[in-house]
N, C-alpha and C positions, 0 to 999 in steps of 0.2 A: 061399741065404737061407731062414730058418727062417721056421715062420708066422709067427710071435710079433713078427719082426722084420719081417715085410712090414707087417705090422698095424700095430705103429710107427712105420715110414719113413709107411706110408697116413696113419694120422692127425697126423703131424706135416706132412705135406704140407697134410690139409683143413683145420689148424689156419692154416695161413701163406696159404692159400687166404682161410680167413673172413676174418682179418682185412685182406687184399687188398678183398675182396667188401663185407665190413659199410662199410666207409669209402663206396666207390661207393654202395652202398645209402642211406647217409648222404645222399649226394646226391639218390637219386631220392624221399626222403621229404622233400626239400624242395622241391625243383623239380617235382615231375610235380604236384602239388594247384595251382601257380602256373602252369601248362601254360606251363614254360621248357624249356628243352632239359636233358635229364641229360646229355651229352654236351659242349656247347661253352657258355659257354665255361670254361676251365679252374678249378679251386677257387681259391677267392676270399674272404676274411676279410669276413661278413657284417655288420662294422661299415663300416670305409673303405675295402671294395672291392678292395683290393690281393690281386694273382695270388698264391699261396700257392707258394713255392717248393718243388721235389721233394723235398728235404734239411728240410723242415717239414712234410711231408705223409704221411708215415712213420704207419702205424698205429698209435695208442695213445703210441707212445713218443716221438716229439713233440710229442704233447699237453703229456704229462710234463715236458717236458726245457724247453720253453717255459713251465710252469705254468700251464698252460691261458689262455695269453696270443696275442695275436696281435704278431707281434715286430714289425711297423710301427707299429700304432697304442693296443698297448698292451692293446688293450680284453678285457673276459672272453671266452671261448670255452666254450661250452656243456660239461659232461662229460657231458651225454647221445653225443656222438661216440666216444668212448674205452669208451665204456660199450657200445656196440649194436655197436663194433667187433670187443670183446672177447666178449659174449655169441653174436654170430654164428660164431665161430671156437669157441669154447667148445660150441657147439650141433652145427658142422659136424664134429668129430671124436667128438662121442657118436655120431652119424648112423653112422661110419665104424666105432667101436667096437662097432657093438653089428648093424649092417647086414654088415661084413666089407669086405675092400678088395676088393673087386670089382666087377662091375656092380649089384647084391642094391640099390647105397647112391645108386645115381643119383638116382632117385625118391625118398628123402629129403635129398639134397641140397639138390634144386633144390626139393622143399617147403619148406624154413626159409628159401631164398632169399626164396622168396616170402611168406613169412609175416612177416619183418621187415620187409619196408617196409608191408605189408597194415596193420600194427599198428600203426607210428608213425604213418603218416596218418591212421587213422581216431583215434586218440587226439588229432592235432590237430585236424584239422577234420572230424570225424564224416561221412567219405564214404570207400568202399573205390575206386578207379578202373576203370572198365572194361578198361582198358590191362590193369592187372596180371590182372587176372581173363581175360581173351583169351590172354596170354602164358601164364599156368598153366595156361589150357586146353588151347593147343598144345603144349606143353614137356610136360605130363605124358602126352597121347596119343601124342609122340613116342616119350618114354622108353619105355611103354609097348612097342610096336610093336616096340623096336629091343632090349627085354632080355626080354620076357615077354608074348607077343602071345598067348599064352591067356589071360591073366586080364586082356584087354580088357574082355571082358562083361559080368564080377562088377565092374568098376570103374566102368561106362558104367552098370548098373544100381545101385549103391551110390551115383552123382554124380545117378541121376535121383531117387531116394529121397531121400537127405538135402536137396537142393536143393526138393524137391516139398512138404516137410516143413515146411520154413519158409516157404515158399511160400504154403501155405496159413493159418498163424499171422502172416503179412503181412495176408492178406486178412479173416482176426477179426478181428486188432484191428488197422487202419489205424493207424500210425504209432509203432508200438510195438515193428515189426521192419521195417528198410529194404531194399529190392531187394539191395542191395551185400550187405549178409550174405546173401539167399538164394544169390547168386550166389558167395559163398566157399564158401557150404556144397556148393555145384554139385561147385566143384573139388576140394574136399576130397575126398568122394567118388572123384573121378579119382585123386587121387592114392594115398589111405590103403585103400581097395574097403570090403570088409567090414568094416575097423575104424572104418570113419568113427560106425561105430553107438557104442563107448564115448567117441569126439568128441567126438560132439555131444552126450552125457550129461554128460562130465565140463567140455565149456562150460556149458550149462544150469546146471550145478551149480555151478559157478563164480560163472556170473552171480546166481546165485539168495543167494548168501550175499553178495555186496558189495553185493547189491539189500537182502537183510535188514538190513544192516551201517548201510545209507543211513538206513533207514525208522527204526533206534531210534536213532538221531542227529537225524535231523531230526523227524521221527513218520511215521506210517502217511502222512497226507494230502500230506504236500510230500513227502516220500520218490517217491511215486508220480509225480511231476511231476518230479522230477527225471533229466534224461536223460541212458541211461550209452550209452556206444558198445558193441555188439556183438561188434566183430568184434576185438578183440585176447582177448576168453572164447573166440572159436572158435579164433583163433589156439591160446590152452592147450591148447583139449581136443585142436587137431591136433597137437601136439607128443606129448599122452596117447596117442592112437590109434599116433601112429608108433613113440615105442617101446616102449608098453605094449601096443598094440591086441591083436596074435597071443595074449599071455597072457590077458588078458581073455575075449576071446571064445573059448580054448579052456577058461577053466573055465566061461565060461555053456553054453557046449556039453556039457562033461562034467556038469554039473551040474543041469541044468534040462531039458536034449534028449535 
């Protein structure tokens, strides 16, 4: 088998993988903020309760095929489910395409794992969970360890800088940055090492134009009062870092060092 065709079978696989993954994901961005079980009990039609059959549960295409309907009770079905389905599976074969099918793509795997649910809860109810933040801690020291245990250091030390960073921009301005984002930018770190540096620029930057975007719509004064969630800007910028990081920071290197 040629490369070209491992690298196909690889991403056609992370592709049927995400969409596996995003559905579940689906789930833990709505149960884990309600501290319900993601696990038991089985998927269940958020209107009237009814168990979701396996022949309905079908990623994306399901959705479709019922019209974004629930066939017991009729009622609409969110397309945010089909959508973060798709986007997660859509994500996890760039990861593959551009990391290689080998072990290179673990550590961004399991980043966008965690990044998709990091995102939809904090877009709903403005908190990141400690849970997921514990789990990306362990899962990326693991990966770590078990594909690239030298550049533990530069990771340990790039998770205590970005996290230290924000850190301390918690503590100016009380309540203008929450623990949960310091604590993603922790992991970010772990996961992304030295690129977490154009991360967290290209969140900052991020954040800074929907912050401007806000202010000439509403004005300077309510803009400023107005609270935007953090942590799906750090989400971008770690998507930036993972697959832009290496370029970036090898032209600030050739460029400025």
């Amino acid at each position: 088998m040629t490369v070209a065709m491992t690298l196909a079978y690889a991403a056609a696989l992370a592709g049927a993988f995400g969409l596996i993954i995003g559905s579940f994901l689906n789930v833990v961005a709505y149960r884990l903020p309600r501290g319900e079980s993601v696990v038991f009990p089985a998927s269940h039609c958020p209107a009237c309760d009814t168990a979701i059959k396996p022949y309905d549960n079908v990623p994306v295409l399901s959705w479709l095929v019922l019209r974004g309907r629930c066939r017991s009770c009729h009622k609409s079905i969110s397309a945010r489910y089909p959508v973060v389905e798709a986007v997660t599976a859509a994500l996890l074969v760039a990861v593959v395409l551009a990391k290689g099918a080998d072990e290179d793509a673990w550590l961004g795997v399991a980043f966008v794992v965690l990044l998709v649910p990091v995102t939809l809860i904090d877009l709903d109810h403005r908190i990141i969970p400690n849970t997921l933040m514990i789990v990306g801690t362990v899962v990326s020291l693991v990966i770590l360890l078990l594909t690239d245990p030298g550049a533990l250091t530069e990771h340990l030390i790039a998770a205590g800088a970005a996290g230290g960073f924000l850190l301390v921009a918690a503590i100016a301005k009380p309540g203008g940055m929450g623990m949960g984002d310091v604590k993603l930018a922790f992991v970010m770190g772990l996961f992304l090492g030295r690129n977490v540096a154009p991360a967290m620029l290209a969140a900052f930057l991020a954040g800074s134009i929907i912050g401007g975007a806000i202010m000439a719509k509403k004005g300077v004064k309510e803009g400023r009062k107005t609270a935007i969630p953090f942590g799906p800007w750090l989400a971008l910028g770690g998507l930036v870092g993972l697959f832009f990081g290496d370029a970036i920071v090898e032209w600030y290197l050739d460029s400025f060092v």
